[in-house]
C-alpha positions in Angstrom: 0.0 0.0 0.0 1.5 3.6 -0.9 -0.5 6.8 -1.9 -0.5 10.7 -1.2 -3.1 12.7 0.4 -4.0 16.1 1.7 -3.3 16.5 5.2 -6.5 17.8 6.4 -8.5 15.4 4.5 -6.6 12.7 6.2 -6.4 13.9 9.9 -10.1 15.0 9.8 -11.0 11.1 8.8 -8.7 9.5 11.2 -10.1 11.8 13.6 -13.3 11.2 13.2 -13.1 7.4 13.0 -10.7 7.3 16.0 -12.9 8.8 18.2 -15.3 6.1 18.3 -12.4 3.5 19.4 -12.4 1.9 22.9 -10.4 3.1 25.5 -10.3 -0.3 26.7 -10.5 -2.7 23.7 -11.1 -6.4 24.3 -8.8 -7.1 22.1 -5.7 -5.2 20.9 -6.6 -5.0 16.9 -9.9 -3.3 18.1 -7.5 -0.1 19.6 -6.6 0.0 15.5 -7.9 1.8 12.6 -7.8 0.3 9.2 -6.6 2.0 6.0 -7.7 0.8 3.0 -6.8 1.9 -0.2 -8.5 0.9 -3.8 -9.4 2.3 -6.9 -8.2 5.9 -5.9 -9.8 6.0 -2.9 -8.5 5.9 1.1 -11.1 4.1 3.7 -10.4 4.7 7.1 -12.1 2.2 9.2 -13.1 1.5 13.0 -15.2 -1.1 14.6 -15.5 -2.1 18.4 -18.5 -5.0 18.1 -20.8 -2.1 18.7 -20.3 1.0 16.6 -18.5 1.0 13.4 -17.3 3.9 11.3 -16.2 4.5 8.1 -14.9 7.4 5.7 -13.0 7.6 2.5 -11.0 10.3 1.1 -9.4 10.6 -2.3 -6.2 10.1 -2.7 -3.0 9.5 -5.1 -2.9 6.3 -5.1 0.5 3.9 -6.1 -0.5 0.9 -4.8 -3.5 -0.7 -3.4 -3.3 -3.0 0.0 -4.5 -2.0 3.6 -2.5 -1.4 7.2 -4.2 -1.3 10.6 -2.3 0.8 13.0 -3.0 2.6 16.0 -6.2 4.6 16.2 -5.6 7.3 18.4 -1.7 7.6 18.0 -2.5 8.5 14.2 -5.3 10.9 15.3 -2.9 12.6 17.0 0.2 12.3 14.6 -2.1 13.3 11.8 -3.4 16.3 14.2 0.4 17.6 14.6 1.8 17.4 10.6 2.5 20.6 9.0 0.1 21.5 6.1 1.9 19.4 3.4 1.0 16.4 1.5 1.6 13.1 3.2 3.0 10.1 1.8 2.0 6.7 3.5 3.7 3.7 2.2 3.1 0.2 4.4 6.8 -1.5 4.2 6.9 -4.9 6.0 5.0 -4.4 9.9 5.3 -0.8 9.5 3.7 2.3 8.3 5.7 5.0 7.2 4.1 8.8 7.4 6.3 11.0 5.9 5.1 15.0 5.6 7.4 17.7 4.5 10.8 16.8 7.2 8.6 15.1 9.4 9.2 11.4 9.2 7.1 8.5 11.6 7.2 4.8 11.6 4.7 3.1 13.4 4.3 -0.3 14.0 1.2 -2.7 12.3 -1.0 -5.3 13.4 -2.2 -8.5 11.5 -5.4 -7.0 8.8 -6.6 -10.6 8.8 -7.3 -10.3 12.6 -9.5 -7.3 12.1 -13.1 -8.0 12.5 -15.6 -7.5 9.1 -17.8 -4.2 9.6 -21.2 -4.9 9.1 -22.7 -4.2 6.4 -25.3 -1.1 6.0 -29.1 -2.0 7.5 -31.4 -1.1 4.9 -32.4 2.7 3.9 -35.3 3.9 5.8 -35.4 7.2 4.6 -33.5 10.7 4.4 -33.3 13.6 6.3 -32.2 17.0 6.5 -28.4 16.7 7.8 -28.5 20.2 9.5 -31.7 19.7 10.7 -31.0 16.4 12.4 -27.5 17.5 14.2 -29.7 20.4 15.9 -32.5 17.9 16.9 -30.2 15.1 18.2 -28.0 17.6 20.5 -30.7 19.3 21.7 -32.3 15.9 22.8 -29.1 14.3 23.8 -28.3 16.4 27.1 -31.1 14.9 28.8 -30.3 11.3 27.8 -28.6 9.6 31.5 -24.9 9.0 31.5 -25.5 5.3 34.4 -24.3 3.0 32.2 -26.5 0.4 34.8 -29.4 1.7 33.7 -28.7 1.5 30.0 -32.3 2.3 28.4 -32.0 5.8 29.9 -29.1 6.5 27.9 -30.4 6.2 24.7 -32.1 8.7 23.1 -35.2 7.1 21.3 -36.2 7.8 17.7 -40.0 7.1 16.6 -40.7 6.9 13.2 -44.1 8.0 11.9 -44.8 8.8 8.5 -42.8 12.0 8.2 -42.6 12.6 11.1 -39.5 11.8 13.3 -39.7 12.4 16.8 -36.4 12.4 19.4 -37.3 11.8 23.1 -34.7 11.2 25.8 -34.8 11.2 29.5 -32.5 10.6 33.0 -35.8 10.7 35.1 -35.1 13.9 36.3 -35.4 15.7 32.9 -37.6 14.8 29.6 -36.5 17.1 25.9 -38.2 15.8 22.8 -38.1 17.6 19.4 -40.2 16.7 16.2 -38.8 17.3 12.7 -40.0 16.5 9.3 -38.4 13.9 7.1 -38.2 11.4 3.9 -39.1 8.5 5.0 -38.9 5.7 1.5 -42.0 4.0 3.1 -44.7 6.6 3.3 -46.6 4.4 5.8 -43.9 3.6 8.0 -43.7 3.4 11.9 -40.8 2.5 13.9 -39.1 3.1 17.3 -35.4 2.8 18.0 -33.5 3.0 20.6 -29.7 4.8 19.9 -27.2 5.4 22.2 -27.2 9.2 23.0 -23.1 9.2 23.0 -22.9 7.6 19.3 -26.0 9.4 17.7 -24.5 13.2 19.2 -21.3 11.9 17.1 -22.7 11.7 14.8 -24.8 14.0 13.6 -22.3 16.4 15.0 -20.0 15.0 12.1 -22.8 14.6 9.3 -24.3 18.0 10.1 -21.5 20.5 9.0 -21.3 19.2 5.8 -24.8 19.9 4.9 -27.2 17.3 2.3 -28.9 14.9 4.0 -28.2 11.8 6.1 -29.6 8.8 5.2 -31.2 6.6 8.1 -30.6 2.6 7.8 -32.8 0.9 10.5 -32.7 -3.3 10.9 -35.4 -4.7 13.1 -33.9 -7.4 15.2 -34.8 -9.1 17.9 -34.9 -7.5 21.2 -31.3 -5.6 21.1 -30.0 -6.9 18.6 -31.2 -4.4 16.2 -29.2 -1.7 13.9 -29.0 1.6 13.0 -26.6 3.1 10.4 -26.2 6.8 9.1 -24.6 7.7 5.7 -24.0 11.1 4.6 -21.3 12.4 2.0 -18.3 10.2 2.5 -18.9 9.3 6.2 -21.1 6.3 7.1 -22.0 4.9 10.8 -23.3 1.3 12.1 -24.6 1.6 15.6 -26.4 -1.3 17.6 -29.4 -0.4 19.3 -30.6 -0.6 23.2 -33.2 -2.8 24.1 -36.1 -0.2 24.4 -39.1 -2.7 24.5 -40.1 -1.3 28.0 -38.6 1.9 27.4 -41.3 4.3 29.6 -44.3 6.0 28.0 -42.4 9.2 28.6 -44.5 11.4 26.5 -47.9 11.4 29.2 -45.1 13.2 31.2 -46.2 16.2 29.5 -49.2 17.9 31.4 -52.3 18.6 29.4 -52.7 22.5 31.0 -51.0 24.6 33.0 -52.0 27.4 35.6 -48.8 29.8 35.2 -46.9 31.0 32.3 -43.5 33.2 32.2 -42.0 34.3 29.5 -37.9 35.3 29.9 -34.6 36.4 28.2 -32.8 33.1 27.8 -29.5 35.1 28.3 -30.3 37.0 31.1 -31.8 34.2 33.0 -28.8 31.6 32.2 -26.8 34.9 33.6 -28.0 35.2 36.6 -28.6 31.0 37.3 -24.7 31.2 36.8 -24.1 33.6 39.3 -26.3 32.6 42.0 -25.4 28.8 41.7 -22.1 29.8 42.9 -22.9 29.9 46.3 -25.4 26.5 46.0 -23.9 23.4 47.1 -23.8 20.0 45.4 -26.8 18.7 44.4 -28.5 22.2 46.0 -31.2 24.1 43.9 -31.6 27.5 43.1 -35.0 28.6 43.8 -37.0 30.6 41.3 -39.8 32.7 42.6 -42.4 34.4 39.9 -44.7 37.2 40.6 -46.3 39.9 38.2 -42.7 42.1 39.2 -40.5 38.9 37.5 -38.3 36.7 38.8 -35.9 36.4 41.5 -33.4 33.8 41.9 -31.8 32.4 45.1 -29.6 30.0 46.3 -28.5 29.2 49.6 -24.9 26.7 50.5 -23.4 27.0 54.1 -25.2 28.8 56.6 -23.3 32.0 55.6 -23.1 31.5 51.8 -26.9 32.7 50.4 -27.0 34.7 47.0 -30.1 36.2 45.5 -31.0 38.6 42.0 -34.1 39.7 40.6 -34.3 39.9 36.8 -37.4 40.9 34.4 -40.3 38.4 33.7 -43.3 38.3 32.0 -45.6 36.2 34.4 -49.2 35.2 34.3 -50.9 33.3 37.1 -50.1 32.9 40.9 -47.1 33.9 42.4 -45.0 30.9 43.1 -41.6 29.5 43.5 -40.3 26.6 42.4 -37.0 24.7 42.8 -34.6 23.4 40.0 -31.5 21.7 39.5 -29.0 24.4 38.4 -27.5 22.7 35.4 -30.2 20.8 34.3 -31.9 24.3 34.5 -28.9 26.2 32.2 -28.9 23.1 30.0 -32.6 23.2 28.5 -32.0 26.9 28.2 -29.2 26.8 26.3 -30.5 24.3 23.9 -33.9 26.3 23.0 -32.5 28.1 20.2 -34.3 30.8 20.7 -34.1 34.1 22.6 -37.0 33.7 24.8 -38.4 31.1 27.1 -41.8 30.5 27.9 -41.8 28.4 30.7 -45.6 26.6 31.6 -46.4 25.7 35.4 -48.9 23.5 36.8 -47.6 23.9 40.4 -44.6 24.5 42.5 -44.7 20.3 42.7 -45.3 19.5 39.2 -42.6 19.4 35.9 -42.4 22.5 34.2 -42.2 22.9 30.4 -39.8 24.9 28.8 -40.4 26.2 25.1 -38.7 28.4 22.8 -40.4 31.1 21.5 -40.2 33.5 18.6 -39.7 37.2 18.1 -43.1 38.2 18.4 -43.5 35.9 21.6 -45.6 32.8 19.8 -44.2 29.2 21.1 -42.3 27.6 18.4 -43.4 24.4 18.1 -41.2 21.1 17.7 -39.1 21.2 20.6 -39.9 21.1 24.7 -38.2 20.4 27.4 -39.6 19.3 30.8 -37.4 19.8 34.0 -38.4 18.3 37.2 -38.5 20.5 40.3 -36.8 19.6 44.0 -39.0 20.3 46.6 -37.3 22.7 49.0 -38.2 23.9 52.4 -38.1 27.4 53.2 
């Protein structure tokens, strides 16, 4: 194997496949990425049982064959060369890298030992790439990071016509966004259950490059189902969580509320900052709503309190309600919009948080539902 390739082409593939790698692989050849070159064309390959990836690049190609080195010592070889061609060359149980001066030989491992990526599940349809990587990350930071409670850390994808709906939960906090898409069965309906960490991936890595993604779903047995995502050059296998008694998280929602405020999304993640410097772990800041606005407090030791008003458009009782800080600055952050309309029930009961337009209508498609911590004043 011997071609030439542009240097950001190559560390932006190797970077992108490496990341996926485990940081503990069962098996050495598994720490590896494969390089495969044919017909003109590079593929950089990973694969850990669970999620695969895969990206080819053009190249100047001398002679076909295939090397698997190190993942993440290429990543960050690749990462460091000066903005020159690089020539790769496999010459016995090495692969030479050799960029301008800059000269590395790194050692091989056996390409028969690698495991066979799977092949692509079967299309399902096509969506907006941009579109999708907005959805999926602002869905993804309420997906639960307890690897014993796996279910919760998937974010779950239904499948309804054209409509694709993202829900994901950690029990404390619910964000769900609807967005339109191509399905190639106009009849279809599906759930799936990703893994947050792999889906955020990526979209974030299909999104910037615009087009669409294509969506590959296989219907397996409980489990053993897969997911893949293809966009430009880049393509993804994933296997999917077991989400046959994933919870009907959707009646979460309440059907009315009593109190409505409506809020600068900067201003209020300002001030949550800045009063949450004083709470303690796991300690909430307190939010209390009257016709005046808002004021936030937060209380650690005995001596450490903190408190600051900012404007608020509220409708309904006065009341004040208790929320995990970050959780809080998290489904603020995500709205993508500058206003927040947040809808109470009671001081007890979830609240929903929605974005909302310039001239203050909700924008429908996304909401986020944050649980409150009872406090005791």
């Amino acid at each position: 194997m011997k071609f030439r390739v542009e240097r950001d082409a190559l560390a932006e593939a190797v970077a992108w496949t490496a990341k996926s790698l485990p940081s503990r692989p069962s098996v050495p050849v598994l720490a590896g990425v494969l390089l495969r070159v044919e017909s003109g064309r590079l593929q950089v390959s990973g694969f850990d049982y669970e999620v695969s990836s895969q990206v080819s690049v053009e190249v100047q190609a001398d002679a076909d064959g295939a090397a698997l080195v190190s993942g993440r010592l290429l990543a960050e070889i690749t990462k460091a060369l000066p903005g020159k061609p690089v020539d790769i060359a496999a010459v016995g149980a090495h692969l030479e890298l050799v960029c301008g001066s800059a000269r590395f030989t790194l050692p091989t491992m056996p390409v028969e030992d690698y495991p066979s990526l799977p092949d692509m599940p079967s299309s399902a349809g096509t969506v907006d790439a941009s579109t999708f990587a907005s959805a999926v990350s602002q869905v993804a930071i309420a997906a639960g990071r307890d690897e014993t409670l796996p279910m919760m850390t998937g974010v779950r994808l239904e499948l309804n016509g054209s409509t694709m709906a993202l829900l994901a939960t950690d029990r404390y906090r619910l964000a769900m966004r609807e967005i339109e898409w191509t399905p190639d069965d106009p009849e279809i309906s599906l759930n799936a259950l990703v893994p947050a960490k792999t889906l955020n991936d990526t979209a974030k890595a299909l999104g910037p490059a615009g087009g669409s993604v294509t969506l590959a779903l296989a219907q397996g047995s409980a489990g053993e189902g897969m997911i893949g995502f293809a966009g430009g050059a880049r393509r993804t296998t994933s296997r999917l969580l077991d989400g046959a008694n994933y919870p009907p998280v959707r009646s979460l929602f309440p059907a009315s509320h009593n109190a409505e405020a409506r809020i600068k999304v900067s201003a209020l993640v300002e001030v949550v900052r800045r009063v949450a410097l004083v709470a303690e772990r796991q300690t909430p800041v307190l939010l209390s709503f009257s016709e005046d606005g808002v004021v936030v407090e937060a209380g650690g030791t005995e001596e450490a309190r903190a408190s600051e008003a900012t404007e608020a458009e509220f409708t309904g009782e006065p009341l004040t309600i208790g929320f995990n800080p970050q959780y809080l600055i998290d489904g603020l952050q995500n709205l993508g919009a500058q206003t927040a309309v947040f809808a109470f029930v009671d001081a007890f009961k979830p609240a929903v948080i929605s974005p909302a337009g310039e001239s203050g209508e909700i924008i429908p498609g996304y909401r986020y539902l944050i649980m409150p911590i009872r406090v005791t004043r």
